[in-house]
C-alpha positions as CSV (number, residue, x, y, z in Angstrom):
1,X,-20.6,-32.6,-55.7
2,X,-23.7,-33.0,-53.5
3,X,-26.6,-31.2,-53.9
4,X,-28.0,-28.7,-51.9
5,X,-29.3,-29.7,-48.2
6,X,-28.8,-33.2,-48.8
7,X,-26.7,-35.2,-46.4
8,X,-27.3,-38.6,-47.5
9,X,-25.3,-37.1,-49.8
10,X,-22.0,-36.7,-48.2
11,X,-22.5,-39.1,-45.1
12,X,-19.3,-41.2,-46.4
13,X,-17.0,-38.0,-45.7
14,X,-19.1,-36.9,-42.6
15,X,-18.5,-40.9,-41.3
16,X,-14.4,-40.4,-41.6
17,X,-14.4,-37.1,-40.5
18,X,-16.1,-38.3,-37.4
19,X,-13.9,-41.2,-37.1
20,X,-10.4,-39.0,-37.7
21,X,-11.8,-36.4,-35.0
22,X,-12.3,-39.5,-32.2
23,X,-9.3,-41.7,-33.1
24,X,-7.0,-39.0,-33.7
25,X,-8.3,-36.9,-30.4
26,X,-9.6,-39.1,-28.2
27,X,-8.3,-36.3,-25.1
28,X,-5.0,-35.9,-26.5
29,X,-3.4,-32.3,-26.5
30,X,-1.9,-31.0,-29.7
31,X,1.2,-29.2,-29.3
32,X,1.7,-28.0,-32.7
33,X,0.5,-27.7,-36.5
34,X,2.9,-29.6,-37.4
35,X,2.0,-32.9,-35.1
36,X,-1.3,-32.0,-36.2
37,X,-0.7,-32.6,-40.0
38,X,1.5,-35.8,-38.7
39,X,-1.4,-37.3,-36.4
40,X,-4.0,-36.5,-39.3
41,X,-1.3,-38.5,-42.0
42,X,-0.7,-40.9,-39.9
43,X,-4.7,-41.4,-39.5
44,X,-5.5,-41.2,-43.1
45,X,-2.7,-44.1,-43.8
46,X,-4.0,-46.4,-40.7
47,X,-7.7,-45.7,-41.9
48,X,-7.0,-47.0,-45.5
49,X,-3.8,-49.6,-44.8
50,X,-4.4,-51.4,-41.4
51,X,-8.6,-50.9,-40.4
52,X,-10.3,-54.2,-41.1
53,X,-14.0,-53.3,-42.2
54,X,-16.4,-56.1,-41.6
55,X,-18.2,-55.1,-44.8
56,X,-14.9,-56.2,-46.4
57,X,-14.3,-60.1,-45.4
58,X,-12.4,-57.8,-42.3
59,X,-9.6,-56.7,-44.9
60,X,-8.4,-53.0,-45.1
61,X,-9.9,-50.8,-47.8
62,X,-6.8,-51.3,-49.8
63,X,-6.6,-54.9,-49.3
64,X,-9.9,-55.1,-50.5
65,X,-9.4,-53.1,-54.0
66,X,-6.0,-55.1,-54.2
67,X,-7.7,-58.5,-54.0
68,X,-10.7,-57.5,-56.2
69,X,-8.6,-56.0,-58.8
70,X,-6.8,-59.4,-58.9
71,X,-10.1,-61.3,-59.4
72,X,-11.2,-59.1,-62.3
73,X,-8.3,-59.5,-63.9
């Protein structure tokens, strides 16, 4: 939990958030809550599965556990 008026603290979530609300936007209209739950799903899975990060030899987040997860073992 972060503490109180500290937003080095939670500048990780405010980072995807920010992200989520340009990929997933980006002058699209949403027609329903539905599609919005799908788009926001669909978002969440590209932003951990298919987004090569730099920081990360340009693998995916989960690529990147996956491989050094193998090393340690």
């Amino acid at each position: 939990m972060s503490r109180k008026a500290t937003c080095a603290d939670n500048a990780s979530i405010e980072n995807f958030f920010g992200l989520l609300k340009q990929e997933m936007y980006c002058g699209k209209e949403l027609v329903s809550y539905e599609e919005l739950k799908r788009r926001i799903k669909e978002s969440i899975y590209w932003y951990n599965h298919e987004r090569s990060k730099e920081k990360l030899a340009r693998l995916s987040p989960v690529e990147y556990r996956t491989q050094s997860s193998q090393s340690a073992a």
